[in-house]
N, C-alpha and C positions, 0 to 999 in steps of 0.2 A: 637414496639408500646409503647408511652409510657404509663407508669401502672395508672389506675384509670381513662384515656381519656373516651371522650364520642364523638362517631363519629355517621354523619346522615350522611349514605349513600341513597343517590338519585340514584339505580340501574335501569339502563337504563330507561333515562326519558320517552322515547317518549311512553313504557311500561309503567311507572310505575309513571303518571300524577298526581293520588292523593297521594301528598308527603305527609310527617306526621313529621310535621315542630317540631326541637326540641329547646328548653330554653336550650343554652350550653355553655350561657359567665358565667365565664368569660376562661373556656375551652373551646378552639377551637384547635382540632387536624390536625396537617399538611397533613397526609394523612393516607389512608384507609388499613387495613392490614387484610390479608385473615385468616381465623380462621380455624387453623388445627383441627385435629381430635387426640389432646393430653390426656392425664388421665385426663386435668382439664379445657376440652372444654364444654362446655354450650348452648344450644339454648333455650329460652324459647318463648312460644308465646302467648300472654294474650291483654285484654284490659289494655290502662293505668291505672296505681295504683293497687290498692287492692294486691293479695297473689302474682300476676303474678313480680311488682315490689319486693314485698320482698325477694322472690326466688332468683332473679337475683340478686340486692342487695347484699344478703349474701352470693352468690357465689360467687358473684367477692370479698367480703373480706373475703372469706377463700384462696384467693389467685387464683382463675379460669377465666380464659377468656371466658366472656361472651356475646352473642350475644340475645337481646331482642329486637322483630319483635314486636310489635304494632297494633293490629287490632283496629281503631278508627270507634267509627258512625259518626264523622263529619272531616275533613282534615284541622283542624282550630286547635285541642286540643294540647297542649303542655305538656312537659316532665318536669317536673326540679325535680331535685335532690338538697339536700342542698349540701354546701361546706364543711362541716363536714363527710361529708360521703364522696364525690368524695377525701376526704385527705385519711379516712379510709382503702378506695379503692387502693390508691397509696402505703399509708404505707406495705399493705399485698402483694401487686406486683401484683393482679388484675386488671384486665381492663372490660370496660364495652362497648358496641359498640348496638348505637340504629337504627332504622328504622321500617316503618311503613306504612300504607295503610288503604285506605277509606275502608270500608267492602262490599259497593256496587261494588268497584273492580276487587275483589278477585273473586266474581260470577259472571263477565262476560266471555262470550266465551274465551278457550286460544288465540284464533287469532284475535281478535278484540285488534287495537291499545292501547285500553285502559285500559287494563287488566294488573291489576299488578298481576298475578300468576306465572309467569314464573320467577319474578324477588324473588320471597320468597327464591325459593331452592337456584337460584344463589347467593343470597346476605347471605343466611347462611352454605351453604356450608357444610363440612362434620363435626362430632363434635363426642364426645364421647358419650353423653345423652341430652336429651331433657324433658323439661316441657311445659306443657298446661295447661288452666283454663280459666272458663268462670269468674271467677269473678274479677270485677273491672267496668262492665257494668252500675248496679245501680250508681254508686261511680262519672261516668266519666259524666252520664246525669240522674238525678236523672228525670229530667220532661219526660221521654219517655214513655209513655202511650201507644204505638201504639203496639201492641203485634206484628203484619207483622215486624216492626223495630228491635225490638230484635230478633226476628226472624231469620233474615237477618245478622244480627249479630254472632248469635251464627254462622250459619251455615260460615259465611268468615272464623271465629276463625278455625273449621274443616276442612276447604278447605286448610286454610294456615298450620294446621298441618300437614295433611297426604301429604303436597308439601316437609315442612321442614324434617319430617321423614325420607325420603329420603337417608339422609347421615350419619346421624345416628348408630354408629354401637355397643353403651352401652344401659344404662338404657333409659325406656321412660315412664314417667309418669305423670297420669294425676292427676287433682286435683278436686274433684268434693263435692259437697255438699251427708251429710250421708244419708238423704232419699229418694236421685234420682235414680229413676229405668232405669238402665239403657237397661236390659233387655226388656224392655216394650215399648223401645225406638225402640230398634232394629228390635222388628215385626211390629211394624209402622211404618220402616222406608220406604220399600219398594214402598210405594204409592208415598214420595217425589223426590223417585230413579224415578222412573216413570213418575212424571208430569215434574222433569229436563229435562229429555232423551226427552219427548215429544216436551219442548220449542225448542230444535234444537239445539246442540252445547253448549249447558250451561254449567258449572265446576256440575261435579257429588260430590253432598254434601255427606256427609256419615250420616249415623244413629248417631253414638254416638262418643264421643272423641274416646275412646276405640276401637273402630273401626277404625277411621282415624289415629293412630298408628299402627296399628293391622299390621303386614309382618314381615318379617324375622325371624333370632333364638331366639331373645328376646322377652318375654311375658309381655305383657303390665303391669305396679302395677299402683294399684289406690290407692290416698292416698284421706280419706272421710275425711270430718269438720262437724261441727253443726253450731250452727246459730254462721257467721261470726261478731266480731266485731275489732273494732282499727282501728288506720291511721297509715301506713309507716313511721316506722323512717325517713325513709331518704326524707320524702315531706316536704319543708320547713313550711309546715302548722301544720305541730304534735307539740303536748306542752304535755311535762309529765306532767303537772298540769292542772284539771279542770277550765276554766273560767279565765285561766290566773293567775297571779299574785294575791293574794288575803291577807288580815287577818291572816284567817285560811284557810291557804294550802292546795289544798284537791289534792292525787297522782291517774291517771285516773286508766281505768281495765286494758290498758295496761300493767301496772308494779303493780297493785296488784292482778293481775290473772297472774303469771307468772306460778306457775305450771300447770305440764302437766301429762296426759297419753296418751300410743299408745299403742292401742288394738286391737284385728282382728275385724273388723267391721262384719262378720258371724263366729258362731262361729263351731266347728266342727258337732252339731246338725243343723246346720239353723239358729240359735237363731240369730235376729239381737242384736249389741250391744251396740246399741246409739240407743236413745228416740230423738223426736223432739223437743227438749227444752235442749236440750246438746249445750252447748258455746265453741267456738273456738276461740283464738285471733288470726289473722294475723299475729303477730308477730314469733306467735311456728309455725301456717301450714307453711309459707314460708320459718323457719328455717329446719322444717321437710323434705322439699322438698331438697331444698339445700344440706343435708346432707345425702340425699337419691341418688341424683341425681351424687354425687361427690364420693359416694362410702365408704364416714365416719363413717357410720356405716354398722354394718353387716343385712344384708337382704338377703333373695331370691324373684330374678325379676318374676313377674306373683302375688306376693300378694296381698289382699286385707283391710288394715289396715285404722285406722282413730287417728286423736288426736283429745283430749280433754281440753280443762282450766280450772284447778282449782286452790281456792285462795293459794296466796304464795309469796309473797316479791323479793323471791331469784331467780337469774337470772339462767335458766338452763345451766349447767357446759356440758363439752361435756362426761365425766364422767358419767353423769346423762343420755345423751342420751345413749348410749353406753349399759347404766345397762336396763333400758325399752327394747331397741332394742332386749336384750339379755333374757331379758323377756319374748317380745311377740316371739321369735323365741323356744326358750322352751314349752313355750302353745301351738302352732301352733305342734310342731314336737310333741308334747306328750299327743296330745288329751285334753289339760287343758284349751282349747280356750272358752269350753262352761262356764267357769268363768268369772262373772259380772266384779267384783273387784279382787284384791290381793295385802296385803300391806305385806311390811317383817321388820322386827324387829331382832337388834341384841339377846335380850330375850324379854320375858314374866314374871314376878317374880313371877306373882299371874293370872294362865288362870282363872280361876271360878272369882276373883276379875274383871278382864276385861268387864268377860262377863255379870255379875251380871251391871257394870255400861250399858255395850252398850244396855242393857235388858232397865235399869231401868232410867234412864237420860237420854241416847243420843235418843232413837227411841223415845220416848214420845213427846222429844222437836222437833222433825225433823216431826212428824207425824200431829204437830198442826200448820205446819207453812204455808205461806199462799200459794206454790204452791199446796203440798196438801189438805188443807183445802176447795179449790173452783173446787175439782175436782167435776163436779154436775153429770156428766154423765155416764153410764161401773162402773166398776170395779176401788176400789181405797185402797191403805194401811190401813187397821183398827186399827189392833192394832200389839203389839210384846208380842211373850213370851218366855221364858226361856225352854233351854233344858237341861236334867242333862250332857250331854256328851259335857259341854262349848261352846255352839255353841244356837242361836239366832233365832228363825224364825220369819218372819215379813208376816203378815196373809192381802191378797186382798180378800174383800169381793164385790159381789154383788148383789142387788135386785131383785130374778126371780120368779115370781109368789107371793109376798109378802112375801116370805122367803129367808133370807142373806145367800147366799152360797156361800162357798168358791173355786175361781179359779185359784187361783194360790200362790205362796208363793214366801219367798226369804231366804235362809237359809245361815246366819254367823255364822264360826264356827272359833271361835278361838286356835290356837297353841301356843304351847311356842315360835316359830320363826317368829309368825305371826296370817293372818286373810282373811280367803277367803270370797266370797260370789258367790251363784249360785242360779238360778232358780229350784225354784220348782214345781212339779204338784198341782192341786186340788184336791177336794173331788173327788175320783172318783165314788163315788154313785149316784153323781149328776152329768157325764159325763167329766169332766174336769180333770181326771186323766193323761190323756199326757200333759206337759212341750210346755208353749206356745213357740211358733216361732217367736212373735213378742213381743217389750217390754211393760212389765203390765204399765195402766198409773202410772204417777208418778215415774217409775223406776229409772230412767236417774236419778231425782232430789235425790233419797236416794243414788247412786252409785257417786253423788257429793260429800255428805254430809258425805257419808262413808271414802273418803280420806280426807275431813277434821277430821272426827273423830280417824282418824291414829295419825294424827297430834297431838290433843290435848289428845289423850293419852299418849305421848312424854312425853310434858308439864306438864301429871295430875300423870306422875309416872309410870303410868301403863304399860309402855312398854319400851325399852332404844333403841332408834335410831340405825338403822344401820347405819355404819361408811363405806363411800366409800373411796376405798386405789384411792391413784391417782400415778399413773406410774410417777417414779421419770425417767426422761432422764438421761444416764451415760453420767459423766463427756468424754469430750473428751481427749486424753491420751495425755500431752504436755512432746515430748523428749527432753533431756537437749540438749542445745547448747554446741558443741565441744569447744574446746578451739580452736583458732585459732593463730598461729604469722608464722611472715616470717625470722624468725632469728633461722638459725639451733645450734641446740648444741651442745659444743663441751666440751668434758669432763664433770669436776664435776667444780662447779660456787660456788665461794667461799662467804662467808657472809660476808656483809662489817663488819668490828668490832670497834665498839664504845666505848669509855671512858666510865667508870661511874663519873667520877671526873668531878667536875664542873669547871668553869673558874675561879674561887679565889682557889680550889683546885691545879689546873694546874701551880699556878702562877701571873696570869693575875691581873696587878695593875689599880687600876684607874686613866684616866687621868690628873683627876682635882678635884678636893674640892669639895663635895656637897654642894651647895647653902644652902639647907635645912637646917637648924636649925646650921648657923652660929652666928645668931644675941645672940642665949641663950648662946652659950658657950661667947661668946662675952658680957654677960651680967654678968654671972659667972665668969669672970675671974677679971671685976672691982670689 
């Protein structure tokens, strides 16, 4: 196959009627090639665009053969990818290989001619891991108002996954928004189990993604986001500039929310660890995905993790995934999940100077800014105070009975290698002594604000960056080339021997009068 093609297979038409037409000149691949079940095989199954493209995208230019299935709400909608990216794709030796289906499809009876379900598993075959995701939905028809239509939707998206699972025999992971229950899903699910089986023959939808992966020895990971935003590099519609071309050039969120965190989305108490107001780009879930799915970084399958974006310039290094990774696998295995934040620092020169600022400047300014400031409703950050032992608490107050009581807290405490944060209880005389479960409002937005304040402690002195090593690759060893000849030797081979004596030493006359400077002697001698 060759690397970076884009192929639309039409598996068995007379099945699989609603094609899912692709934009693929000015690549057009001569034919179709079955996708083994290699270290660096891919299925993904998403609506067009959104995390589902970026996923595949990055997998095939990390060098993976990729297979992206298509659930469309209309049999009209087109694919394209730029040519900057199908080169990408080429250069890294991946391949990309598409097709697709109307969603009304996928839920008809398997034996009804028109059913594309039978042709999912076929057309993807066996692979090493798989992704899923409902988003890409808003993106592909922004006008669907019809809630039965997405509906109908989501549910083909599950149908075509727990088809494609099938062959499957790595990671499988879904991708889901951080405040979807999915639990809640599943005990409602049964009623839908139910009015299916009742229509007669209908594809049995499942409850939830997680579900319609759910078999075999591997345990589903979910990877969560907050509120999604960006467009796919690779749609010829993204512009890293707002508004085009302009004056004054303005760079979108995409590349100036490049950093990131990945954190257990529960923490070992219950504690959820994303707020509803937490941002994700596109660009990090579907890099996340990618590198989860391919095995890049280090994980254990069955986790439940999420990213985050926060502001940063700098393009994530895989160095940088690699250290997070190694992060959240550390909290996770050692109970340190119930932490909000954690930044690390090569030193601290001055903890009490840090703290005295994050006390006295940084929460002041963070606490009057306008997410918090319109909080009107519950419980909201009051104020910060200073503890003698370098460490920060930031005080939720709220109104109960016309007296301010406090419900919860948030304690930064800083190290000479760094700077945690964790939740804390309430008054408990006014009943709010347990450690909420859920995030205080405004949480998310200080747990923002808190890695930028890593940051510009860098910048203000107060702390020296840690320095990531980056694994230098060993040269490869080049052995000398033998001598080679085909002339065997015989004895000892004598030096030729040369004069030192020159040719007027030797003898050697000239044969003729130098022209040069006859005319002076000739002028000298009248």
């Amino acid at each position: 196959m060759l690397a970076g093609q884009i192929v639309c297979i039409l598996a068995a038409a007379a099945s699989f009627s609603a094609a899912f037409s692709v934009n693929r000149s000015p690549y057009r691949a001569s034919s179709a090639v079955r996708l083994h079940a290699s270290v660096n095989s891919l299925v993904v199954i998403s609506p067009p665009g959104g995390v589902g493209e970026v996923s595949a995208v990055k997998a095939a230019e990390m060098g993976a053969s990729v297979r992206w299935f298509v659930v469309s709400q209309t049999g009209t909608k087109d694919v394209v990818l730029s040519k900057e990216t199908l080169d990408n794709i080429a250069a890294a030796g991946g391949a990309v290989e598409l097709a697709g289906a109307e969603a009304s499809t996928l839920l008809l009876p398997v034996d009804d001619p028109a059913s594309a379900l039978k042709a999912v598993s076929t057309w993807c075959g066996s692979a090493q891991s798989i992704i899923c995701t409902f988003d890409g939905m808003a993106d592909a028809n922004s006008k669907v108002q019809n809630q039965e239509i997405v509906k109908v939707w989501e549910n083909a998206i599950k149908v075509a996954a727990q088809e494609a699972q099938k062959g499957v025999s790595g990671t499988k992971l879904t991708i889901l928004d951080a405040m979807e229950d999915e639990e809640g899903k599943n005990k409602s699910g049964g009623l839908d189990k139910l009015v299916s089986s009742l229509l007669g023959g209908a594809a049995q939808v499942p409850s939830t993604l997680g579900e319609a992966l759910a078999g075999g020895p591997v345990a589903v990971t979910k990877l969560r986001h907050g509120q999604l935003f960006g467009t796919p590099e690779s749609s010829p519609d993204f512009s890293p500039l707002v508004g085009g071309l302009r004056k004054n050039p303005e760079l979108c969120e995409e590349y100036t929310m490049r950093a990131l965190r990945v954190d257990p989305t529960l923490s070992v108490s219950g504690n959820l660890m994303m707020g509803s107001t937490t941002r994700s780009s596109r660009h990090a879930v579907g890099e996340a995905a990618a590198l989860m799915a391919l095995k890049k970084v280090s994980f254990k399958d069955g986790i439940d993790v999420c990213v985050s974006s926060l502001r940063g310039s700098d393009k994530p290094t895989i160095e940088l995934w690699n250290e997070d990774f190694a992060r959240l696998e550390k909290a996770l295995s050692t109970g340190g999940a119930a932490k909000l934040f954690e930044a690390e620092f090569s030193s601290v020169p001055n903890v009490d100077r840090l703290a005295d600022w994050l006390a006295t400047k940084w929460a002041p300014a963070v606490l009057r800014t306008y997410d918090i400031a319109t909080i009107r409703s519950g419980a909201r950050p009051v104020y910060a105070r200073r503890s003698a032992d370098a460490s920060v608490e930031i005080v939720w107050q709220q109104l109960v009975d016309y007296e301010s009581v406090t419900i919860g807290t948030m304690m930064i405490q800083v190290t000479a290698n760094g700077l945690t944060a964790v939740r804390g209880p309430g008054d408990a005389s006014k009943g709010f002594g347990d450690i909420s479960k859920k995030p205080l409002s405004g949480e998310d937005v200080l747990v923002r604000r808190l890695a930028d304040a890593a940051s510009q402690a860098v910048e203000k002195g107060l702390a020296t960056k840690l320095k990531i090593e980056k694994k230098v690759a060993p040269e490869p060893v080049k052995e000398a080339t033998a001598a080679v000849t085909s002339v065997k030797a015989a004895g000892t081979v004598e030096k030729e021997t040369s004069s030192d004596a020159g040719p007027r030493q030797a003898g050697a006359r000239r044969s003729a009068e130098r022209a040069r400077g006859s005319r002076a002697n000739t002028d000298k001698s009248e």
